[in-house]
Biopython code that builds the backbone (N, CA, C, O; Angstrom):
import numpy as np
from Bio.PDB.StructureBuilder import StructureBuilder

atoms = [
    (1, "UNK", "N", (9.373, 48.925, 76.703)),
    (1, "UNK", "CA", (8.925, 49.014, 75.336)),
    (1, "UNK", "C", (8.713, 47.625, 74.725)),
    (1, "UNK", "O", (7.684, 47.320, 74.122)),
    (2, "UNK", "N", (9.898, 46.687, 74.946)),
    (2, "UNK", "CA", (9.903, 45.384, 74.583)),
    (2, "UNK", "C", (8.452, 44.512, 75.211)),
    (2, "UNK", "O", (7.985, 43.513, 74.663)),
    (3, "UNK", "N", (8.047, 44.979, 76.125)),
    (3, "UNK", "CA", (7.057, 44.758, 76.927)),
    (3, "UNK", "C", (5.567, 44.562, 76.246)),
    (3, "UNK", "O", (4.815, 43.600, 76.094)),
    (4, "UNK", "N", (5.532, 45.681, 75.981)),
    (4, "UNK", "CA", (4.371, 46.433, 74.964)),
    (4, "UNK", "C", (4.251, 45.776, 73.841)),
    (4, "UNK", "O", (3.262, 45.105, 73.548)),
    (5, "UNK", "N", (5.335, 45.939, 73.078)),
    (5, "UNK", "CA", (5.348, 44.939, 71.588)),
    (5, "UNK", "C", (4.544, 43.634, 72.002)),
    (5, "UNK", "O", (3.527, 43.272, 71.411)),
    (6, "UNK", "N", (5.035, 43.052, 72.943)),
    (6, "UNK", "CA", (4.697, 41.457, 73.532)),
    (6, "UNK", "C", (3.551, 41.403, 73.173)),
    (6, "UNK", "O", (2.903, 41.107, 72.169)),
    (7, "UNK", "N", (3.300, 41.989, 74.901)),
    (7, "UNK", "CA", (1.989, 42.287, 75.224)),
    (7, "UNK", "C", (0.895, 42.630, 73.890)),
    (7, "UNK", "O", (0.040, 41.751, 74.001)),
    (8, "UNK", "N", (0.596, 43.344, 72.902)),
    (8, "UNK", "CA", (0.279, 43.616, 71.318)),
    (8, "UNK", "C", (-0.050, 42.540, 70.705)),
    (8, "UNK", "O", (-1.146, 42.153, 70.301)),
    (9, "UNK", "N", (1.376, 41.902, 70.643)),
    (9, "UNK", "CA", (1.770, 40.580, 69.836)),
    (9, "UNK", "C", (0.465, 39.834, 70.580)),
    (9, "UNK", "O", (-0.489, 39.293, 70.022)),
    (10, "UNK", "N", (0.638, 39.930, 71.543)),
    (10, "UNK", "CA", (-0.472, 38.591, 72.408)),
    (10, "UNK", "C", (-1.842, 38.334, 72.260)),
    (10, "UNK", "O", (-2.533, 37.371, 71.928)),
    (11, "UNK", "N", (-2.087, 39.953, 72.747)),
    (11, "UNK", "CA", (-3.302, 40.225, 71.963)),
    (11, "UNK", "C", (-3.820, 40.330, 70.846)),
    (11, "UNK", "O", (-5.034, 40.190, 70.696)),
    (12, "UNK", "N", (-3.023, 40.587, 69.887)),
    (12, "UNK", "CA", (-3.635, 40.817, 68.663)),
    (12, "UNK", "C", (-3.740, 39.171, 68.007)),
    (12, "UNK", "O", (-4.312, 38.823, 66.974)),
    (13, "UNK", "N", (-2.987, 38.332, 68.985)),
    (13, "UNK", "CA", (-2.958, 36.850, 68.392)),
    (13, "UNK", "C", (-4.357, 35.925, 69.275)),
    (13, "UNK", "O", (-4.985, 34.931, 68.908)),
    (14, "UNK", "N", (-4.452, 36.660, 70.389)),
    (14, "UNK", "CA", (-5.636, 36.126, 70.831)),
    (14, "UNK", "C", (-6.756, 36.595, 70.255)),
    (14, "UNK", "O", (-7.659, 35.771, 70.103)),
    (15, "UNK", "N", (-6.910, 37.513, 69.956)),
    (15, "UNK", "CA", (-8.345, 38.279, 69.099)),
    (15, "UNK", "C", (-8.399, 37.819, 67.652)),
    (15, "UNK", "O", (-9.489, 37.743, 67.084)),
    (16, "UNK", "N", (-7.132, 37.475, 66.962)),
    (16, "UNK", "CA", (-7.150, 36.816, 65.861)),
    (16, "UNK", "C", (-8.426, 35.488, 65.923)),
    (16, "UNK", "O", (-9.499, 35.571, 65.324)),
    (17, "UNK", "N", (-7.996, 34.290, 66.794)),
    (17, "UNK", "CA", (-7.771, 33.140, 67.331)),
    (17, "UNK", "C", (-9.842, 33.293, 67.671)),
    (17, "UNK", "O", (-10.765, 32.599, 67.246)),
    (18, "UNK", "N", (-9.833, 34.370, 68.484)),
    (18, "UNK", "CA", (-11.414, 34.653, 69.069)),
    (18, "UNK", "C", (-12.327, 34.618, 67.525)),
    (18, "UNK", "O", (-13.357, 33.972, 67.329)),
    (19, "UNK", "N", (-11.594, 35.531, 66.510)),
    (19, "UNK", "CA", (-12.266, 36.126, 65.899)),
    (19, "UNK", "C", (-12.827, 34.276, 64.750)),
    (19, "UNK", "O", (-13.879, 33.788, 64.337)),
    (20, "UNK", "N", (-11.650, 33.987, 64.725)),
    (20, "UNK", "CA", (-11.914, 32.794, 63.800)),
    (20, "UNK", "C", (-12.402, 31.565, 64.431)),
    (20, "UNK", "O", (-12.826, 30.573, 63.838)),
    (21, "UNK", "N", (-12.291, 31.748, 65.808)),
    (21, "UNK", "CA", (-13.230, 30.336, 66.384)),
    (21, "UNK", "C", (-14.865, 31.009, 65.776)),
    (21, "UNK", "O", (-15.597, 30.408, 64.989)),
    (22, "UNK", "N", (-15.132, 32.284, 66.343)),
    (22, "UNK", "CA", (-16.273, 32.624, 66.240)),
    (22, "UNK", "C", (-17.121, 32.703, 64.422)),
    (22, "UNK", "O", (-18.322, 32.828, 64.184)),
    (23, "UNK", "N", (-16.204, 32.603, 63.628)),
    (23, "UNK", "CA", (-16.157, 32.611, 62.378)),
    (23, "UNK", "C", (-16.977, 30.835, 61.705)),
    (23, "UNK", "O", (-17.826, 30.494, 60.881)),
    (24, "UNK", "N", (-16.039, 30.176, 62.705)),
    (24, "UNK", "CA", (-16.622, 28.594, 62.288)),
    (24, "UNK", "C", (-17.378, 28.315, 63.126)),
    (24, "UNK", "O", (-17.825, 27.170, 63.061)),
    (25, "UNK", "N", (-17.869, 29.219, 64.289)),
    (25, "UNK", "CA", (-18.818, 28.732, 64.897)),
    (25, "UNK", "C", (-20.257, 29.058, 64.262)),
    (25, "UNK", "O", (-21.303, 28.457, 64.509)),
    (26, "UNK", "N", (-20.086, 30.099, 63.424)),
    (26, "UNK", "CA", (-21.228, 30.611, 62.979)),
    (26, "UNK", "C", (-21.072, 29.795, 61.538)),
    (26, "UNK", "O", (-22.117, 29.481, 60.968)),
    (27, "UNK", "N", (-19.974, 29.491, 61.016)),
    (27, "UNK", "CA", (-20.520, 28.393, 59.505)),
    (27, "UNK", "C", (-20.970, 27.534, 60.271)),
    (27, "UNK", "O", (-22.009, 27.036, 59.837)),
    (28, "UNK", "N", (-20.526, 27.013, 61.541)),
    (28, "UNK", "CA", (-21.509, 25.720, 61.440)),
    (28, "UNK", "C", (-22.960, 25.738, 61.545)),
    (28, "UNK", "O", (-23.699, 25.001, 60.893)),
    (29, "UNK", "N", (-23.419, 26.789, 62.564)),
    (29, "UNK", "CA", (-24.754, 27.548, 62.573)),
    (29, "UNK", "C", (-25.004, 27.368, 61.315)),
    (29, "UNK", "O", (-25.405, 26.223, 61.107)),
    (30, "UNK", "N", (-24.951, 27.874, 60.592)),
    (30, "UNK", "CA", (-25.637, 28.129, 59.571)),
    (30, "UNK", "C", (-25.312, 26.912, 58.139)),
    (30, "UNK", "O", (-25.887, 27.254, 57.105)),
    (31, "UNK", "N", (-24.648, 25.866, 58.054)),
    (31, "UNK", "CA", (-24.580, 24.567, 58.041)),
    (31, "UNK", "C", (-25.734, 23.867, 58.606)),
    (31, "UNK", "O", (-26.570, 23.307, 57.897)),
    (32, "UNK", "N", (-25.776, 23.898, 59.835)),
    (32, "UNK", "CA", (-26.664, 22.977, 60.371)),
    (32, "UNK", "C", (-28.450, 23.572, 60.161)),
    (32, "UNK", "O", (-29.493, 22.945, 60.349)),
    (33, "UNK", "N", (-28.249, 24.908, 59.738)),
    (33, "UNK", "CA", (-30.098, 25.312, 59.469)),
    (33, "UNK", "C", (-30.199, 24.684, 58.027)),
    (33, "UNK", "O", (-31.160, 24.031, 57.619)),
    (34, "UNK", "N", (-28.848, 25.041, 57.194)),
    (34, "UNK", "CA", (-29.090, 24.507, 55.572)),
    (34, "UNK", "C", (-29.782, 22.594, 55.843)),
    (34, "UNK", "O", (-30.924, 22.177, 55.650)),
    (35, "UNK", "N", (-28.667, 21.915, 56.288)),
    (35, "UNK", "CA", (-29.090, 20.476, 56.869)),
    (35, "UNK", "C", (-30.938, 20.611, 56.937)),
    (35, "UNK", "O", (-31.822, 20.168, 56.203)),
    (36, "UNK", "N", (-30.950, 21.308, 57.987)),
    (36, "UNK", "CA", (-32.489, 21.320, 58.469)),
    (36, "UNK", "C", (-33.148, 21.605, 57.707)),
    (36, "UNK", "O", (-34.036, 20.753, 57.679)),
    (37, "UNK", "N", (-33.325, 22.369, 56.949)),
    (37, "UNK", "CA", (-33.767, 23.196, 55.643)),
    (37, "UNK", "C", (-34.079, 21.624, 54.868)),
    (37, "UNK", "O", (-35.183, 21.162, 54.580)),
    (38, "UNK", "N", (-33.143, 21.193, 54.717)),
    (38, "UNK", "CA", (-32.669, 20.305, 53.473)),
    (38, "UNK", "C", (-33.746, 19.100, 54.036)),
    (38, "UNK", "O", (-34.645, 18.566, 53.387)),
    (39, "UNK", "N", (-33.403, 18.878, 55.298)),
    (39, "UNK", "CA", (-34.814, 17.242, 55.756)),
    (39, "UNK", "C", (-36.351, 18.138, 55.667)),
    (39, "UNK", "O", (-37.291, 17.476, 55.227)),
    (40, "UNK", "N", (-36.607, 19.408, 56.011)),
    (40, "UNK", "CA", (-37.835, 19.679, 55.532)),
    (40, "UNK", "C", (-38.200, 19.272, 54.517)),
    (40, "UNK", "O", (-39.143, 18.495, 54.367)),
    (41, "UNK", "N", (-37.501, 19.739, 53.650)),
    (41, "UNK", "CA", (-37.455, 19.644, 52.175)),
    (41, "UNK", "C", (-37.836, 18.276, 51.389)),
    (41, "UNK", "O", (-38.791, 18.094, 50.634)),
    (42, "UNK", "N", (-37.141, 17.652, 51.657)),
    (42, "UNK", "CA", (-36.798, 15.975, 51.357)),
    (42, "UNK", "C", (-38.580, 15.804, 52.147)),
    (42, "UNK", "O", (-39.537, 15.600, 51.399)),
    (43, "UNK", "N", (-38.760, 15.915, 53.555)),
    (43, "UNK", "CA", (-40.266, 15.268, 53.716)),
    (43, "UNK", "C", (-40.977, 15.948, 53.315)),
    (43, "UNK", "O", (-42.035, 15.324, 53.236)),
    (44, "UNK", "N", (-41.162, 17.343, 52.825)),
    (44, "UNK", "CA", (-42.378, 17.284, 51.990)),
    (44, "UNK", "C", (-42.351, 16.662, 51.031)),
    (44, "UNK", "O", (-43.330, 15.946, 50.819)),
    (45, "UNK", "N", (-41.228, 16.667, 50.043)),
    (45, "UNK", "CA", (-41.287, 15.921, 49.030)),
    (45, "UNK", "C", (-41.674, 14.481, 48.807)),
    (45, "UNK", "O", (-42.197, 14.000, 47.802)),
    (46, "UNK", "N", (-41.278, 13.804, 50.068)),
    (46, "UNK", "CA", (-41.295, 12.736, 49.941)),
    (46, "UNK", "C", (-43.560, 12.371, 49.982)),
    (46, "UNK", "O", (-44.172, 11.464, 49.419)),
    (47, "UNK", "N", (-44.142, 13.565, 50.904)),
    (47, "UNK", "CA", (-45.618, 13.409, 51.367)),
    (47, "UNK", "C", (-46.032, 13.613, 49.845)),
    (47, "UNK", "O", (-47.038, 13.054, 49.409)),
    (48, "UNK", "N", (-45.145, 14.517, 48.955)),
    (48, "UNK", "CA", (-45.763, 14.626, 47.961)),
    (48, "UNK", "C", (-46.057, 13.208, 46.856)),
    (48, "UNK", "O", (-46.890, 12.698, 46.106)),
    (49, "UNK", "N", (-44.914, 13.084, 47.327)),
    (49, "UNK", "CA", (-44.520, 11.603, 46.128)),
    (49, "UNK", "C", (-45.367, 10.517, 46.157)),
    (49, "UNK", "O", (-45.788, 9.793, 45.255)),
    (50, "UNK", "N", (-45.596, 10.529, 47.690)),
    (50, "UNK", "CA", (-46.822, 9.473, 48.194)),
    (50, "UNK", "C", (-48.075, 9.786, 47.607)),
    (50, "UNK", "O", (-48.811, 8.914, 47.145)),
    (51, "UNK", "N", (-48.414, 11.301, 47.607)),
    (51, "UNK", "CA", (-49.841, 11.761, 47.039)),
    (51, "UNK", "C", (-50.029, 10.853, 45.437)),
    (51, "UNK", "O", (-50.829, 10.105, 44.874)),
    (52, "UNK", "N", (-48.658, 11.535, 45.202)),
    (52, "UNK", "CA", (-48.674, 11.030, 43.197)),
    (52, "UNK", "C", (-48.900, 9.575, 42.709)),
    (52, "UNK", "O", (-49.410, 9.145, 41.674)),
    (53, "UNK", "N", (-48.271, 8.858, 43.955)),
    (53, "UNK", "CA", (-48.151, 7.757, 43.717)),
    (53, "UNK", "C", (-49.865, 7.379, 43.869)),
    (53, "UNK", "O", (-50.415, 6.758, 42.959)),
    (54, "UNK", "N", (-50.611, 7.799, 45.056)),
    (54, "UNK", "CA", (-51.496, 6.998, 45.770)),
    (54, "UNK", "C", (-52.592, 7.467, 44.161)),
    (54, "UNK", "O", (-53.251, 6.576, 43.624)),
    (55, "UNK", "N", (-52.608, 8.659, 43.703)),
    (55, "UNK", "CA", (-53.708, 9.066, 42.562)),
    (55, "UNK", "C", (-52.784, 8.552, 41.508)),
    (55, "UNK", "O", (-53.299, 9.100, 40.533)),
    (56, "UNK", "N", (-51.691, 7.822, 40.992)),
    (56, "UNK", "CA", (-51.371, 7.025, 39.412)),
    (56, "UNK", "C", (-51.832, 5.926, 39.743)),
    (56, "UNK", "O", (-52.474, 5.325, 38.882)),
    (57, "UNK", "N", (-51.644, 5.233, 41.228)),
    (57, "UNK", "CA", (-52.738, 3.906, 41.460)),
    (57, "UNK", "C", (-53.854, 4.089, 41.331)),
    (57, "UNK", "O", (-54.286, 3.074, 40.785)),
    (58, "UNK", "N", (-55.112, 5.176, 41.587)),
    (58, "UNK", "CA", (-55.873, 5.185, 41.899)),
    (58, "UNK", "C", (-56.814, 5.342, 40.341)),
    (58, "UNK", "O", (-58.019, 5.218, 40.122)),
    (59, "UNK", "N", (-55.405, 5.737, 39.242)),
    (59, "UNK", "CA", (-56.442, 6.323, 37.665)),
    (59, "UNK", "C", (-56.896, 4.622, 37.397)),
    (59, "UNK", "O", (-57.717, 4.615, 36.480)),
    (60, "UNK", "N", (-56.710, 3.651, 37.741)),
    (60, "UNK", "CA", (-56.834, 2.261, 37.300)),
    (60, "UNK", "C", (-58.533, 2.177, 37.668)),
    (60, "UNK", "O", (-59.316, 1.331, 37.237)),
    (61, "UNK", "N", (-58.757, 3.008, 38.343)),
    (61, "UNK", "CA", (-60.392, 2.677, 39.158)),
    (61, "UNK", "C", (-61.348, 3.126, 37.908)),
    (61, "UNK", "O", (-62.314, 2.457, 37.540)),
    (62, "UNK", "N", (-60.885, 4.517, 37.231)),
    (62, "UNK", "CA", (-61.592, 5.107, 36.496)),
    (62, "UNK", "C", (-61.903, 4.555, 35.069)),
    (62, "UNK", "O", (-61.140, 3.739, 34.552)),
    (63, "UNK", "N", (-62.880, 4.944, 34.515)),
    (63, "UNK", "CA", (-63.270, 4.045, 33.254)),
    (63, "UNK", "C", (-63.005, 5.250, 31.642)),
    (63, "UNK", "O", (-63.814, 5.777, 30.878)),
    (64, "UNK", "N", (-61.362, 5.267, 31.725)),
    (64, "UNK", "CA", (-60.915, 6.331, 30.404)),
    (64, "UNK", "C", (-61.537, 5.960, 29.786)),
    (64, "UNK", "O", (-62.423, 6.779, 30.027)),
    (65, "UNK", "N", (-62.127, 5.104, 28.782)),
    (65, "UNK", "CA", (-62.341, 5.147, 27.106)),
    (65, "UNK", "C", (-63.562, 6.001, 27.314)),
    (65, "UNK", "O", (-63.655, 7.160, 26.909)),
    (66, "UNK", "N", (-64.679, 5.212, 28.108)),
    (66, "UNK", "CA", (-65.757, 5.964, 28.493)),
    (66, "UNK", "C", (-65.523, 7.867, 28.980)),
    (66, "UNK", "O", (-66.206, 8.787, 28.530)),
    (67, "UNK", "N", (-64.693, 7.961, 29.708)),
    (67, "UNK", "CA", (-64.705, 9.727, 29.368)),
    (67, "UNK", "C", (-64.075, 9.846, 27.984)),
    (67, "UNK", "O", (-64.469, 10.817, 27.337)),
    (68, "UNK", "N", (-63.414, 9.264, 27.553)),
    (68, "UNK", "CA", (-62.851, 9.584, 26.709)),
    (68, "UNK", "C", (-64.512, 9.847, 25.509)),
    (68, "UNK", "O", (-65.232, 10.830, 25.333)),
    (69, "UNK", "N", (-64.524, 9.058, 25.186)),
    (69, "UNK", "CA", (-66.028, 9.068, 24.390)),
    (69, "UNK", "C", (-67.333, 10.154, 24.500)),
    (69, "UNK", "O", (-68.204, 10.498, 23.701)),
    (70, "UNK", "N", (-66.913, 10.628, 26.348)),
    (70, "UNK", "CA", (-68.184, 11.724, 26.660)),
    (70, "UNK", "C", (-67.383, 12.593, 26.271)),
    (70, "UNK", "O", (-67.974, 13.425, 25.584)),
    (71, "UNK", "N", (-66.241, 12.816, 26.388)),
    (71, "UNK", "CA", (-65.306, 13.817, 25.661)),
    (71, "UNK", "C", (-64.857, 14.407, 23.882)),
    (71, "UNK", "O", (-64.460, 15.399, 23.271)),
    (72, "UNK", "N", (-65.225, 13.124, 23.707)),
    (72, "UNK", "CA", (-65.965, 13.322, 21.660)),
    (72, "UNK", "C", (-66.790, 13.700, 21.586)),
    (72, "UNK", "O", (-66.838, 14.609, 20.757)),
    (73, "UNK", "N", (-68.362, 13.315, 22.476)),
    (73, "UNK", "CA", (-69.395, 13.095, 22.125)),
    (73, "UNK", "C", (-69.793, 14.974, 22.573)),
    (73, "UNK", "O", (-70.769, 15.551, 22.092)),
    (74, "UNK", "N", (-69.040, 15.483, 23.318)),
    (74, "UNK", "CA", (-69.204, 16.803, 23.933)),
    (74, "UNK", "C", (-68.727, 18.028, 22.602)),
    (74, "UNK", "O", (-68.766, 19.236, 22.833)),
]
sb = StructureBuilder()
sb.init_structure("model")
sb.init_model(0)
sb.init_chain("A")
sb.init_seg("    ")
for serial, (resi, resn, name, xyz) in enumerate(atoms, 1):
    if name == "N":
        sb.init_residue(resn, " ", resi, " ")
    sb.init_atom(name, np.array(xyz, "f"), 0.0, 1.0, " ", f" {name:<3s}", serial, name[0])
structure = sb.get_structure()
């Protein structure tokens, strides 16, 4: 009988043990897609930033007062 208890005890401490390795194995899974997620993220943003930047340099080319004026004159 004493046997049995053990034996129980053992198992139910190894399946514990299974259950919670497998527990942080899957936060980290899913940790490491958020991560990934997160550098997608960051480089589009960053392709975007470049866009914004390259057209606030680029309004210097254009001649505002003059639209501005076809824009009264309209």
């Amino acid at each position: 009988m004493r046997e049995e208890i053990l034996r129980t005890a053992i198992y139910s401490s190894g399946q514990y043990m299974h259950d919670a390795v497998n527990y942080a194995k899957n936060s980290l899974l899913e940790f490491y897609q958020l991560f990934l997620n997160a550098v997608v993220l960051v480089d589009s943003l960053g392709e975007k930033m470049n866009d914004i930047e390259y057209h606030v340099s680029n309004t210097a080319n254009y001649n505002i007062k003059g639209g501005t004026k076809v824009l009264k004159s309209a």
